[in-house]
C-alpha positions as CSV (number, residue, x, y, z in Angstrom):
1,X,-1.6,2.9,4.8
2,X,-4.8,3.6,6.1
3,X,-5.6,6.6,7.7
4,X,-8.6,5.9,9.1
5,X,-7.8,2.8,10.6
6,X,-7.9,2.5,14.2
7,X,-4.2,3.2,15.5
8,X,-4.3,6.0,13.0
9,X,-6.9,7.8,14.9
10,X,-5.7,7.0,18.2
11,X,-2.4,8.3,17.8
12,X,-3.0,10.8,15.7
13,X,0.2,12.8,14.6
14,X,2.1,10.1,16.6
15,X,1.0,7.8,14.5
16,X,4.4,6.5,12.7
17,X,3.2,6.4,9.0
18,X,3.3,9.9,9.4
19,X,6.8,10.2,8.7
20,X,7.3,11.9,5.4
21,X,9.3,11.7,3.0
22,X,9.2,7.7,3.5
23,X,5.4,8.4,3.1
24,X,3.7,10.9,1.2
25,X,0.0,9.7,0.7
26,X,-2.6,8.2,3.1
27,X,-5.6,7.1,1.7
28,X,-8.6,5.1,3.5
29,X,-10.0,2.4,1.2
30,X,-13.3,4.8,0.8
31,X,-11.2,7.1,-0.3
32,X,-8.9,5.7,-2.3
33,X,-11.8,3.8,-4.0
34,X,-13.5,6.8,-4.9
35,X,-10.4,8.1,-6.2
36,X,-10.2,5.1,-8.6
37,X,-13.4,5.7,-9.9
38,X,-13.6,8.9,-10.5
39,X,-10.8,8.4,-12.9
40,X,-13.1,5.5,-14.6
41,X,-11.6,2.5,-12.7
42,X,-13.8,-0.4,-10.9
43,X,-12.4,-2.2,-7.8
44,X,-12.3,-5.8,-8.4
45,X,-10.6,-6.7,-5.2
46,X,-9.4,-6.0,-2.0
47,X,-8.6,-6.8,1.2
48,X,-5.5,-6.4,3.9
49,X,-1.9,-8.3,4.0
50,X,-0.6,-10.0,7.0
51,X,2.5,-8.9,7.6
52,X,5.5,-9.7,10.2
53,X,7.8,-8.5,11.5
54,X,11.0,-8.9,13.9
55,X,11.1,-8.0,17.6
56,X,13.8,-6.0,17.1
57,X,11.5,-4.1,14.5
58,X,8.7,-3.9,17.0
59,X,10.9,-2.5,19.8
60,X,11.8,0.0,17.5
61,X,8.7,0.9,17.2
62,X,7.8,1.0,20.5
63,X,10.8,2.6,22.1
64,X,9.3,6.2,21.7
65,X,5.6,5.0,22.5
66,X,6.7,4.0,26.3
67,X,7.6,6.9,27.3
68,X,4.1,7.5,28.9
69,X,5.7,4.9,31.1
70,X,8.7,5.5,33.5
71,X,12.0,5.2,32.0
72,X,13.3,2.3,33.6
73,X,9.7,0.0,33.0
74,X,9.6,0.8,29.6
75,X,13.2,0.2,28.6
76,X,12.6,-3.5,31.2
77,X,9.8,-4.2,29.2
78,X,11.2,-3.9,25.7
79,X,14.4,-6.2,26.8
80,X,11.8,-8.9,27.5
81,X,11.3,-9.3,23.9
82,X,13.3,-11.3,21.9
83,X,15.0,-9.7,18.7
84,X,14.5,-12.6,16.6
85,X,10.7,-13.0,17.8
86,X,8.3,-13.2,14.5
87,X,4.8,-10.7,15.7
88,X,1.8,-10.3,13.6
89,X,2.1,-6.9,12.6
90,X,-1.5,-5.2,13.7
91,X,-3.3,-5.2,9.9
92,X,-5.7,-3.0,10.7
93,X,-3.0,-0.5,9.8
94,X,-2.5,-2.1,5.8
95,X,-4.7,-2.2,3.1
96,X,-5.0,-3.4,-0.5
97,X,-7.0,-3.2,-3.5
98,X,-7.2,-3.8,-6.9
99,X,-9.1,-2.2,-9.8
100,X,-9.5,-2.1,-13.0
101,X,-10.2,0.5,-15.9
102,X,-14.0,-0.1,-17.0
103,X,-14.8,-0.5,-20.4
């Protein structure tokens, strides 16, 4: 996960990768390169994953984010969406990369 990606800053501590023990490292890809290299490793690769998920998943996820809205708007929107609905997950979120020990 990235933790300097946008919806990291913007929620902050409500941001929900911040839900140990499920996760117990964040890492930006600056970082987690520089990590990696201090420990003699070279980044060959990297980029992000796309990744989907169910509506039911995403209303999950958004349940506790609407209560900025009132009660009854929020739980109207999230019935609007179908359970079985396949949504991009927002990347920006995921990273990847790839290194290699240097000779």
């Amino acid at each position: 996960w990235n933790a300097e990606s946008l919806s990291a800053r913007l929620l902050g501590r409500q941001w929900h990768e911040y839900s140990p023990p499920s996760v117990v490292r964040w890492f930006s890809p600056t970082n987690l390169g520089r990590l990696c290299e201090s420990y003699g490793f070279q980044k060959i690769a990297g980029g992000r994953p796309s990744k989907w998920i169910s509506g039911a998943h995403a209303k999950s996820l958004l349940s506790y984010k609407l209560t900025r809205f009132p009660l009854s708007l929020g739980k109207h929107l999230l019935r609007m969406v179908p359970d079985k609905l396949r949504l991009p997950y927002p990347s920006e979120d995921l990273f990847w990369q790839l290194f290699k020990k240097s000779a």
